[in-house]
N, C-alpha and C positions, 0 to 999 in steps of 0.2 A: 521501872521494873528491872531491866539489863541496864547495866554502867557501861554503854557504849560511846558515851562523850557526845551523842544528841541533844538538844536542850529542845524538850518541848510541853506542854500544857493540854491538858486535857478542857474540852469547850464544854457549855454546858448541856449540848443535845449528844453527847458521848466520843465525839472525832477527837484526835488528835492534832493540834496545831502543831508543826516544826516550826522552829524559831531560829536555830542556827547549831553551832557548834559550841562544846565546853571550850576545846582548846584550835591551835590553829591549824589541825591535820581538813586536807580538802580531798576533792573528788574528779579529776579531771582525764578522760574519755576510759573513765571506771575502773581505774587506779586508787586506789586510797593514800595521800602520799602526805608527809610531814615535811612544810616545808623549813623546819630546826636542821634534820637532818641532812638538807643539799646545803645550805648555811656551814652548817659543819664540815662538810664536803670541802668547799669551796676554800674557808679560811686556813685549812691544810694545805693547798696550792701552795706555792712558792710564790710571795709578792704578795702574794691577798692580806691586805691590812686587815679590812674589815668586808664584811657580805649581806645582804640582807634578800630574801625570793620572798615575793608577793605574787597573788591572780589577780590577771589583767582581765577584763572582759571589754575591752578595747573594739575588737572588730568580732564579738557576739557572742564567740564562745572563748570560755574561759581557758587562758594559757599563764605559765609558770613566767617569772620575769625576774632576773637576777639583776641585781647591784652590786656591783664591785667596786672598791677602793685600791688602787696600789698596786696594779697590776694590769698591763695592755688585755684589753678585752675579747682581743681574735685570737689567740690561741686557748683559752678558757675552755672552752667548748672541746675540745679536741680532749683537754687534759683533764676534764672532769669525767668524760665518757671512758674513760679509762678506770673511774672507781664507780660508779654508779648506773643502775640499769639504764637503755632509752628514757621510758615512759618519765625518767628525773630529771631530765636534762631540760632544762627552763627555753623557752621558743627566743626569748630574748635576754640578751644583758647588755646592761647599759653601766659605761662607766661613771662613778659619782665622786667628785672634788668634795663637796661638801654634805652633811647628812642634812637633813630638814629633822629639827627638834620640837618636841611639845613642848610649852611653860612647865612642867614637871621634869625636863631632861630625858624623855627617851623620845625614840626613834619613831619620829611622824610617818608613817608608813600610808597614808593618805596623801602625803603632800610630796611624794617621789613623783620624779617626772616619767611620761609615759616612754615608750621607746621609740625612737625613730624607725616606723616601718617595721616590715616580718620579717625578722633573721631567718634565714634558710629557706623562705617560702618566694617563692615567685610572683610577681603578676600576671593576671590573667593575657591569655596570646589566645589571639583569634585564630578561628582553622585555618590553614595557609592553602590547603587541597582537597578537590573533592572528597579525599577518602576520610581525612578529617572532618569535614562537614556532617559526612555520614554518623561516620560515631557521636561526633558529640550530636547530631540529635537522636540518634538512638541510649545516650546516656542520660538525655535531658526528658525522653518520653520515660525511661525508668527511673528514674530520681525524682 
């Protein structure tokens, strides 16, 4: 009915089934975002050969995860948020020597390796003092 880029099917007691996307725009904490566009971003860098951002659902919910070629991976981050809102900035990038190819010659986007770990995100630390204690179970009785 709308050409929204939804793909889905109508069942036969009248519901809609979703089925996925036309193209490869995602949804990630209620952003609508194209990941062509941080791609594009990225290969504007200085160094960037090549880029590829894919979601990861790794550790459950869904994060942006960049591949870079040809360019040290820790300054990335700094120099991307310079052209592109927060909510674009991929949780991870990992640098890639080689691409993983399909028998057709494009870019196996399945067969990229996961990331080492949460760029920017911490591991959990246990409450060190009472007053910590306190909050986190007053955060874990509201959550």
């Amino acid at each position: 009915m709308y050409k929204t880029g939804d793909l889905a099917r109508r069942l036969p007691d009248g519901q809609v089934e979703f089925l996925g996307r036309l193209d490869d725009q995602v949804k990630i904490r209620g952003y609508r975002i194209e990941p062509g566009e941080i791609e594009s971003a990225l290969r504007n860098l200085e160094g960037v050969q090549e880029a590829a951002v894919i979601t990861r659902a790794d550790s459950g919910e869904a994060e942006l995860c960049a591949y870079i070629q040809g360019r040290d991976k820790n300054d990335v981050r700094a120099q991307l948020a310079l052209v592109l809102p927060g909510y674009m900035i991929p949780a991870h990038f990992v640098q890639i020597d080689t691409w993983p190819i399909t028998p057709s010659g494009k870019l196996d986007r399945k067969a990229l390796p996961a990331p080492d770990g949460a760029a920017g995100q911490e591991s959990y630390k246990a409450p060190r003092n009472l007053t910590e204690m306190k909050l986190a179970q007053l955060w874990e009785d509201v959550l």
